[in-house]
Backbone atoms as SQL, in Angstrom:
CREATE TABLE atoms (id INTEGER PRIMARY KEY, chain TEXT, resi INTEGER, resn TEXT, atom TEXT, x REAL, y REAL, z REAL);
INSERT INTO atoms VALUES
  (1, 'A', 1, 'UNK', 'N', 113.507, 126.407, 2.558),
  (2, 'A', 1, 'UNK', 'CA', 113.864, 125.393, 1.581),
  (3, 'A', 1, 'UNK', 'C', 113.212, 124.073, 1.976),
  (4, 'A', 2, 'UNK', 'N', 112.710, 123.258, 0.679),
  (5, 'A', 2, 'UNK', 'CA', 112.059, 121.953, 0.723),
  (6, 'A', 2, 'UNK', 'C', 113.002, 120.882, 0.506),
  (7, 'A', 3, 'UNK', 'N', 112.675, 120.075, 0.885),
  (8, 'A', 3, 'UNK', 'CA', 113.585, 118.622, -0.058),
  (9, 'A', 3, 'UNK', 'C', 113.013, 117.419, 0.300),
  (10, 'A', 4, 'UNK', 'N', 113.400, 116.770, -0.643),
  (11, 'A', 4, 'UNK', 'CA', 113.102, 115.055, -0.735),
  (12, 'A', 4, 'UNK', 'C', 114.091, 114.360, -1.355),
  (13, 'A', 5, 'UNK', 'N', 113.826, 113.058, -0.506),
  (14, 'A', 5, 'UNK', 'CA', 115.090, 112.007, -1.434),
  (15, 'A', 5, 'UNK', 'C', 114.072, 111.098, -1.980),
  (16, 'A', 6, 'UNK', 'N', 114.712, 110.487, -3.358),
  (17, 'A', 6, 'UNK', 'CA', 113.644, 109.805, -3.911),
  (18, 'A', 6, 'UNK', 'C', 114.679, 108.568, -4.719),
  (19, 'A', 7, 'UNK', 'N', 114.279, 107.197, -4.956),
  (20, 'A', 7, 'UNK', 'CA', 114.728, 106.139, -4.964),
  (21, 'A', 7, 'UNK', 'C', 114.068, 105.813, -6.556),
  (22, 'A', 8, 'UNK', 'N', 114.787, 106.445, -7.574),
  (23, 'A', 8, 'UNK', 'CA', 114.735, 105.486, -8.923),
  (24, 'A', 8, 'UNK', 'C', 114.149, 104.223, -9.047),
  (25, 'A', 9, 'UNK', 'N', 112.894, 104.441, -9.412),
  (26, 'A', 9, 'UNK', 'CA', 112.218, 103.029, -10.068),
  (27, 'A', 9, 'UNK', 'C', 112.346, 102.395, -11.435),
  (28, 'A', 10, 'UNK', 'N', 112.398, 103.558, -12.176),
  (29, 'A', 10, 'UNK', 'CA', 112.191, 103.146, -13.699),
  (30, 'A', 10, 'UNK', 'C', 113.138, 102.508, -14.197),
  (31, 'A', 11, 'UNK', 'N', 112.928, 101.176, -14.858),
  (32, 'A', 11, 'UNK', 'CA', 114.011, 100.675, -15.420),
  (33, 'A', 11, 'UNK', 'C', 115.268, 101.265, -16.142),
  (34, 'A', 12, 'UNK', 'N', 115.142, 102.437, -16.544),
  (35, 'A', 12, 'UNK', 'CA', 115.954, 103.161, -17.136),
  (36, 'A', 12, 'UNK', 'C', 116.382, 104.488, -16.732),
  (37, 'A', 13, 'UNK', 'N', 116.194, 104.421, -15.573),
  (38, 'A', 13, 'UNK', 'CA', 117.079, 105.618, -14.882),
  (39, 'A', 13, 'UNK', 'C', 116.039, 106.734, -15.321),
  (40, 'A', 14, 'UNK', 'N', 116.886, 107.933, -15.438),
  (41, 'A', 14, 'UNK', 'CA', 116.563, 109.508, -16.016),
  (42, 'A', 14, 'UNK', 'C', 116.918, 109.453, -17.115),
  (43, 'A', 15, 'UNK', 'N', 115.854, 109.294, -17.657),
  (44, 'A', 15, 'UNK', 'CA', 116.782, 109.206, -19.354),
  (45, 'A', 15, 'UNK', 'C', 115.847, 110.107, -20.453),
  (46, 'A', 16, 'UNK', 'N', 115.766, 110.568, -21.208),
  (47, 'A', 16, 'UNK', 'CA', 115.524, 111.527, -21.804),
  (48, 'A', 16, 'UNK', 'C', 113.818, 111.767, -21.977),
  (49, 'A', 17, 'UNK', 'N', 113.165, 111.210, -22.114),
  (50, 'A', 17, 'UNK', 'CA', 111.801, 111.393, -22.151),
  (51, 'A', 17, 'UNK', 'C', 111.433, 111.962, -20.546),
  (52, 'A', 18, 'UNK', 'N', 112.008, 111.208, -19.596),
  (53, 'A', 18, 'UNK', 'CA', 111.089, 111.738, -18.280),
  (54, 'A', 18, 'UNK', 'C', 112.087, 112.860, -17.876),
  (55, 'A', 19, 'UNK', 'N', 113.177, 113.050, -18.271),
  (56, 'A', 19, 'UNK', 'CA', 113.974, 114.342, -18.014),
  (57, 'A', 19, 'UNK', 'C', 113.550, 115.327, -18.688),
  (58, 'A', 20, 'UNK', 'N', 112.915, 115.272, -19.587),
  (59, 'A', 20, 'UNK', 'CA', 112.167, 116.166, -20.786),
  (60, 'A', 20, 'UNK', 'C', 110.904, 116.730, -19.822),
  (61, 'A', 21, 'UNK', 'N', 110.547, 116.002, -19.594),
  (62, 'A', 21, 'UNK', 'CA', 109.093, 116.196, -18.624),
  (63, 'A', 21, 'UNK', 'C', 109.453, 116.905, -17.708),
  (64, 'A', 22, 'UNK', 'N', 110.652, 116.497, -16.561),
  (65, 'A', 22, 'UNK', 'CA', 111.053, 117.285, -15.319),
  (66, 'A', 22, 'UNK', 'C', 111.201, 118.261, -15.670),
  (67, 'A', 23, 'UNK', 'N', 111.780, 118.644, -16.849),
  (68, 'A', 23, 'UNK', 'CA', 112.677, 119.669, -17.040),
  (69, 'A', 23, 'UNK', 'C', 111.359, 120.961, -17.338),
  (70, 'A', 24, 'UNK', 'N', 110.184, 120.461, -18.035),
  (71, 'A', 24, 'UNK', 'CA', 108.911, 121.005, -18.187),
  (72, 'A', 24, 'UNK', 'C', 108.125, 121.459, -16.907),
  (73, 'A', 25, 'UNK', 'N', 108.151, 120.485, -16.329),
  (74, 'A', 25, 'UNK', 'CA', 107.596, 120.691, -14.826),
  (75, 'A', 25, 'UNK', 'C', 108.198, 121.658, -13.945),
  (76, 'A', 26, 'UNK', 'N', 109.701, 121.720, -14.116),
  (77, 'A', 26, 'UNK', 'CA', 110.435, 122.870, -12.808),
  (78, 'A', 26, 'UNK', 'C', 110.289, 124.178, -13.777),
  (79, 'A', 27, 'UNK', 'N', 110.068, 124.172, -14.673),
  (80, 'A', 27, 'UNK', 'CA', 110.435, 125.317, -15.542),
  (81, 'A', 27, 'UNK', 'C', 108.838, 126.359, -15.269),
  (82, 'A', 28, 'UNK', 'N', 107.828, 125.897, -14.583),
  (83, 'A', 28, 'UNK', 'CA', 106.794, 125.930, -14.291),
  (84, 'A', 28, 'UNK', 'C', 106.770, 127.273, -13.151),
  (85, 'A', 29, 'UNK', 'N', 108.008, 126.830, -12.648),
  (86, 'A', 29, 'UNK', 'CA', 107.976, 127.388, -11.139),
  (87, 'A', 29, 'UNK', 'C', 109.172, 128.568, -11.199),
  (88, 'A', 30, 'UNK', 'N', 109.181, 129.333, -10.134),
  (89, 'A', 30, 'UNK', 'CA', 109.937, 130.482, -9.999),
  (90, 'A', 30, 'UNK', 'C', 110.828, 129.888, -8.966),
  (91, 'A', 31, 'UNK', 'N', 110.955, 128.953, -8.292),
  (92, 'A', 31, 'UNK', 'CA', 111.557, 128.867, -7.265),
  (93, 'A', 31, 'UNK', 'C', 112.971, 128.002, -8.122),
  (94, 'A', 32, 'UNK', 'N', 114.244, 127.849, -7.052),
  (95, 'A', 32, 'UNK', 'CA', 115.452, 127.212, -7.532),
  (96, 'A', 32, 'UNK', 'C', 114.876, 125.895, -6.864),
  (97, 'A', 33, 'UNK', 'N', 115.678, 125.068, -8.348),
  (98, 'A', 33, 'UNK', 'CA', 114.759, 123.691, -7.905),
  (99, 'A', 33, 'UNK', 'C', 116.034, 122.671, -8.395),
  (100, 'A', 34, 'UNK', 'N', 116.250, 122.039, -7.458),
  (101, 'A', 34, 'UNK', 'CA', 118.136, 121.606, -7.984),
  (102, 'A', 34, 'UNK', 'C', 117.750, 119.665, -7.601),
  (103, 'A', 35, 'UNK', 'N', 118.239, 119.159, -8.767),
  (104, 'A', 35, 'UNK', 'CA', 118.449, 116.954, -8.022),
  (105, 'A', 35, 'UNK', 'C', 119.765, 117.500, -7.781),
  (106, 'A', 36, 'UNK', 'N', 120.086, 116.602, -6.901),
  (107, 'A', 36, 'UNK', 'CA', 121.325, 115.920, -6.672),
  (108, 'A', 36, 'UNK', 'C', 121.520, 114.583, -6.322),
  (109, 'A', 37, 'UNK', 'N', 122.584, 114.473, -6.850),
  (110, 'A', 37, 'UNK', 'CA', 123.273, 112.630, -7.004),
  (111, 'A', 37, 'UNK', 'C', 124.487, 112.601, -6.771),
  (112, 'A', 38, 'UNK', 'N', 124.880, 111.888, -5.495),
  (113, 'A', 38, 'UNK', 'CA', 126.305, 111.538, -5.140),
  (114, 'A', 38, 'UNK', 'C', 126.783, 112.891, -4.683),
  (115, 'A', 39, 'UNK', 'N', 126.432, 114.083, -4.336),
  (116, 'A', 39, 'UNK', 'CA', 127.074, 114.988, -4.241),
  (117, 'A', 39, 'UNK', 'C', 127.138, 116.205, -5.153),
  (118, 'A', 40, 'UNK', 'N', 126.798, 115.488, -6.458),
  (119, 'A', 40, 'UNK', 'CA', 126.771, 116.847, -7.701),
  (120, 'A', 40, 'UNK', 'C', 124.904, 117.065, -8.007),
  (121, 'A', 41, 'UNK', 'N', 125.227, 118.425, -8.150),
  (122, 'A', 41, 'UNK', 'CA', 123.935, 119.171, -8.071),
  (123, 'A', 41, 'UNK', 'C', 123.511, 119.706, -9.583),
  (124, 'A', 42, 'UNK', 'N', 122.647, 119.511, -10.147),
  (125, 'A', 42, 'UNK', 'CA', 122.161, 119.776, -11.588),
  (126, 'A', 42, 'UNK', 'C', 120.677, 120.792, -11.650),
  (127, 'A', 43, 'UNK', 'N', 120.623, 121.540, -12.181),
  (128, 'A', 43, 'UNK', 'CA', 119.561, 123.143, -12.070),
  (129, 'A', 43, 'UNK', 'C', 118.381, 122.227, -12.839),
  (130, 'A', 44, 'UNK', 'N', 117.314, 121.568, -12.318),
  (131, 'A', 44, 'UNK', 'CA', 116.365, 121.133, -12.461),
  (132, 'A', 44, 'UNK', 'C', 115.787, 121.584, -14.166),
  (133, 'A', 45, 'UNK', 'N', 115.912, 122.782, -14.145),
  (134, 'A', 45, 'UNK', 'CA', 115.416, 123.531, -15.240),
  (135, 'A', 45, 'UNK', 'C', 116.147, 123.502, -16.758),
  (136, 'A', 46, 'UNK', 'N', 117.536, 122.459, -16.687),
  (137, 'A', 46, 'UNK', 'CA', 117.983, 122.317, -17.447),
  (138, 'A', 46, 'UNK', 'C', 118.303, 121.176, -18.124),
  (139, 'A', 47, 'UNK', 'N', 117.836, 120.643, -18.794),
  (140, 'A', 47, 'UNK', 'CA', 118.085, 118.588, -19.442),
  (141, 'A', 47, 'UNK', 'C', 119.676, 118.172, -19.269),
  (142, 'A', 48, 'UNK', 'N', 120.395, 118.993, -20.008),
  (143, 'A', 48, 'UNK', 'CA', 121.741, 118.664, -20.122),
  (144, 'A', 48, 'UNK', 'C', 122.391, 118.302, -18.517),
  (145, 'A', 49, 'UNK', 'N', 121.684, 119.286, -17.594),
  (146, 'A', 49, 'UNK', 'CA', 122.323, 119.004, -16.010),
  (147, 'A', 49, 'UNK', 'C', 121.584, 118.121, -15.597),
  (148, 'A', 50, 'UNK', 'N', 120.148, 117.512, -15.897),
  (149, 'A', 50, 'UNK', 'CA', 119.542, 116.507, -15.659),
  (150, 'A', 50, 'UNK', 'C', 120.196, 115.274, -16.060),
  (151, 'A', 51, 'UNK', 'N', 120.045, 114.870, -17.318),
  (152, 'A', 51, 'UNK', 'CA', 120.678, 114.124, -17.661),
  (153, 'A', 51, 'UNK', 'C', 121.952, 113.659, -17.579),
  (154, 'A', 52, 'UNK', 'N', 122.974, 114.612, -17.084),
  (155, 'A', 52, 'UNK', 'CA', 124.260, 114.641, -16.959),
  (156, 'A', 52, 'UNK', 'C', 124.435, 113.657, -15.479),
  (157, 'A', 53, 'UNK', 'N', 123.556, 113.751, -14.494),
  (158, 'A', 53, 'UNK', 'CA', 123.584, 112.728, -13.228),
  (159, 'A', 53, 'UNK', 'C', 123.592, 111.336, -13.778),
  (160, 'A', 54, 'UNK', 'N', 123.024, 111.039, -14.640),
  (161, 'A', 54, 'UNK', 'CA', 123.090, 109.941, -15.028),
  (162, 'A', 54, 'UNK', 'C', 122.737, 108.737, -13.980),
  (163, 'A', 55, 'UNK', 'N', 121.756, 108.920, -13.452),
  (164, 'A', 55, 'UNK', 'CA', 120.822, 108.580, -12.917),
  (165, 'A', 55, 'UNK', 'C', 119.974, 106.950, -13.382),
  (166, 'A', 56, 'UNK', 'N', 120.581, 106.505, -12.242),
  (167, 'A', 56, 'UNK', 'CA', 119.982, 104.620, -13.065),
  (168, 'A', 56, 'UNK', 'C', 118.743, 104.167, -11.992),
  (169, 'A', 57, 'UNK', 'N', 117.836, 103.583, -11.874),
  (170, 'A', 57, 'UNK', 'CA', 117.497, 102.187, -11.323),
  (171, 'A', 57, 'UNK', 'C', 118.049, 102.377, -10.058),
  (172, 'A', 58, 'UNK', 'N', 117.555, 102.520, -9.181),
  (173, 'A', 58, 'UNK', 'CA', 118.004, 102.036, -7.512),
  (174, 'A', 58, 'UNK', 'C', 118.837, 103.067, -6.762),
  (175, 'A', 59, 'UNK', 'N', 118.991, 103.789, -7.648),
  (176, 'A', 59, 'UNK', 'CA', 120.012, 105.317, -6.959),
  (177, 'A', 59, 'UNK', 'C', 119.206, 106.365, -6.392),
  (178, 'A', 60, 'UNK', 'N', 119.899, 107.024, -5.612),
  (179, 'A', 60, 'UNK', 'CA', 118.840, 107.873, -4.810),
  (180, 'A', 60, 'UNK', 'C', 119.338, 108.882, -5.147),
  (181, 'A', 61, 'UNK', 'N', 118.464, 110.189, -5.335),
  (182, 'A', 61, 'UNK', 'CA', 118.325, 111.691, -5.760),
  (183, 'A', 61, 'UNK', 'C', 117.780, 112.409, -4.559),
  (184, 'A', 62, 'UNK', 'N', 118.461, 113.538, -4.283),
  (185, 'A', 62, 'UNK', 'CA', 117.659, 114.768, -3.586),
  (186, 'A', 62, 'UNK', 'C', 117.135, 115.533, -4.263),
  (187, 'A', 63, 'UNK', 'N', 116.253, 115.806, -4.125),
  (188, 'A', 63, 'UNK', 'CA', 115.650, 117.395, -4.769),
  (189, 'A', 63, 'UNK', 'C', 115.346, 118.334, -3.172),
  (190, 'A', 64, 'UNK', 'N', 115.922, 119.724, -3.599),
  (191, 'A', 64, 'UNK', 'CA', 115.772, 120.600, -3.315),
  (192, 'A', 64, 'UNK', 'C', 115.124, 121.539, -4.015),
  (193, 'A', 65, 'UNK', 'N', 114.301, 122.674, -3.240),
  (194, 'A', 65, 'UNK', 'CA', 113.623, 123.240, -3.482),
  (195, 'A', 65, 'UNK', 'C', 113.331, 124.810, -2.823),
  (196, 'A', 66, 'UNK', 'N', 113.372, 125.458, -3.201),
  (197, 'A', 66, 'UNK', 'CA', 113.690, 127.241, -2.203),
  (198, 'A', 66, 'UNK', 'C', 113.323, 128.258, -3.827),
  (199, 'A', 67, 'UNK', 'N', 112.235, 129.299, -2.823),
  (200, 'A', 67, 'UNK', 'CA', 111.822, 130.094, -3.770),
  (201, 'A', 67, 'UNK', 'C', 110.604, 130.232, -3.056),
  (202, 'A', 68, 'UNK', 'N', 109.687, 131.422, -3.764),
  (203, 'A', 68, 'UNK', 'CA', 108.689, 131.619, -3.747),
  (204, 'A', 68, 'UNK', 'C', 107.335, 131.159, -3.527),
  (205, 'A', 69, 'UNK', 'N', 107.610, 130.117, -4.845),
  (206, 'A', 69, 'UNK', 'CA', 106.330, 129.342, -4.669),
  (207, 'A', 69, 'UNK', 'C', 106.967, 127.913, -4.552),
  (208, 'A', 70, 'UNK', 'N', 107.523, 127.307, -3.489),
  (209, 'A', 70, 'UNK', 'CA', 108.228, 126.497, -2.944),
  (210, 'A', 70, 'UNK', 'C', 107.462, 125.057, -2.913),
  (211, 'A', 71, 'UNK', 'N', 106.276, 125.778, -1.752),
  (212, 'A', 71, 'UNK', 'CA', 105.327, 124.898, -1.259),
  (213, 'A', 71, 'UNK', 'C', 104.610, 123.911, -2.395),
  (214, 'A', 72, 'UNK', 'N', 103.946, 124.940, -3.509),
  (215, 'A', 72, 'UNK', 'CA', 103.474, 123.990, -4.470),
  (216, 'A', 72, 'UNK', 'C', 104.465, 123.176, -5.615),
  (217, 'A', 73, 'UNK', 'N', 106.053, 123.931, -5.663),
  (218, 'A', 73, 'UNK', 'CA', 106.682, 123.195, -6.444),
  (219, 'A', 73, 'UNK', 'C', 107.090, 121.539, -5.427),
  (220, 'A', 74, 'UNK', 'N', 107.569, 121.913, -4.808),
  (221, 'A', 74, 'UNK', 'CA', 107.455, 120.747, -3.348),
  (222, 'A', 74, 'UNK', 'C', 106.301, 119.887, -4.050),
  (223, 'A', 75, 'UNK', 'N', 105.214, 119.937, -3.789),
  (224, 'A', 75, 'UNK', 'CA', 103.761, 118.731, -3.477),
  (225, 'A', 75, 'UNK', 'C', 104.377, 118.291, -4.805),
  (226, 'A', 76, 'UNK', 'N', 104.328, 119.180, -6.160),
  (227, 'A', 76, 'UNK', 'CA', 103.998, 118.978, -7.743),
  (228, 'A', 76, 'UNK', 'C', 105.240, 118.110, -8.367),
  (229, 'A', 77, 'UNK', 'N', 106.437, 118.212, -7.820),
  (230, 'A', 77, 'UNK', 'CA', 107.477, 117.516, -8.217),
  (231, 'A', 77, 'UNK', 'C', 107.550, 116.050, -7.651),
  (232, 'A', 78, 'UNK', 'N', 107.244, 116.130, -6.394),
  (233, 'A', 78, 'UNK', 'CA', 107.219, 114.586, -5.411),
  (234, 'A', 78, 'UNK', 'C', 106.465, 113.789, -5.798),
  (235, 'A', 79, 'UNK', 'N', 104.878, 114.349, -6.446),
  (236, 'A', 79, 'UNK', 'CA', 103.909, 113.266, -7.185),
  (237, 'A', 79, 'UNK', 'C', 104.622, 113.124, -8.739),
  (238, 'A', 80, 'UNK', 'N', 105.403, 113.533, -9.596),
  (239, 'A', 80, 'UNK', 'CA', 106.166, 113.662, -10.509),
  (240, 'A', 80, 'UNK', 'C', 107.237, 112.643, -10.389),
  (241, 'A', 81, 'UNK', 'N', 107.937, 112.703, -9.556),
  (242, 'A', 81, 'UNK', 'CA', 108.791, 112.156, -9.215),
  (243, 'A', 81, 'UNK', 'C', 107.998, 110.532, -8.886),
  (244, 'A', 82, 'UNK', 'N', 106.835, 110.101, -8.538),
  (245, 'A', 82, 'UNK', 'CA', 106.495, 109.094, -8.160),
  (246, 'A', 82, 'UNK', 'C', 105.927, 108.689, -9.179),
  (247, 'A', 83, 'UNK', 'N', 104.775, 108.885, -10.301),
  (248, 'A', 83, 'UNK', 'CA', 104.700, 109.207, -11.024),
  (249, 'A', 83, 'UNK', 'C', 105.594, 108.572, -12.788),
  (250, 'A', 84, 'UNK', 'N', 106.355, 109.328, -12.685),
  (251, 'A', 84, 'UNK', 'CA', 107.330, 108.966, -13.645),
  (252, 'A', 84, 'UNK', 'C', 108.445, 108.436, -13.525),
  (253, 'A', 85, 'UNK', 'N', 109.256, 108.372, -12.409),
  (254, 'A', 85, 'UNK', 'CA', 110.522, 107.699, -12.177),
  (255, 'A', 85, 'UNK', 'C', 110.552, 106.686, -11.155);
């Protein structure tokens, strides 16, 4: 298993356009690909659990990552994550 913590830039949190995108991007991959915020964990692959963190400006997210093709979901999400949020 991979992970990263990553520190909300975008003025507007996770909010539906770049959760739209994530949600495009993990859906890519075979591996389980989970954010978490504060403790609650949301299935990358799904908007409603994306969005449901509710995710602002200055808050920090983990992503985890375990599966198969791990390694490249790892590199592809972290430039994503920098990127768009």
């Amino acid at each position: 298993m991979k992970q990263f913590t990553y520190t909300i830039t975008d003025a507007e949190g996770i909010h539906a356009r770049p959760a739209g995108l994530l949600v495009k991007t993990a859906a890519a991959f075979a591996s389980d690909i989970q954010v978490i915020k504060d403790g609650n964990a949301a299935n990358a692959k799904k908007i409603f659990a994306v969005m449901g963190l509710a995710a602002k400006k200055g808050e920090t997210v983990t992503v985890t990552v375990e599966g198969g093709d791990e390694a490249k979901a790892f590199e592809t999400l972290q430039a994503f994550f920098k990127a768009n949020l």
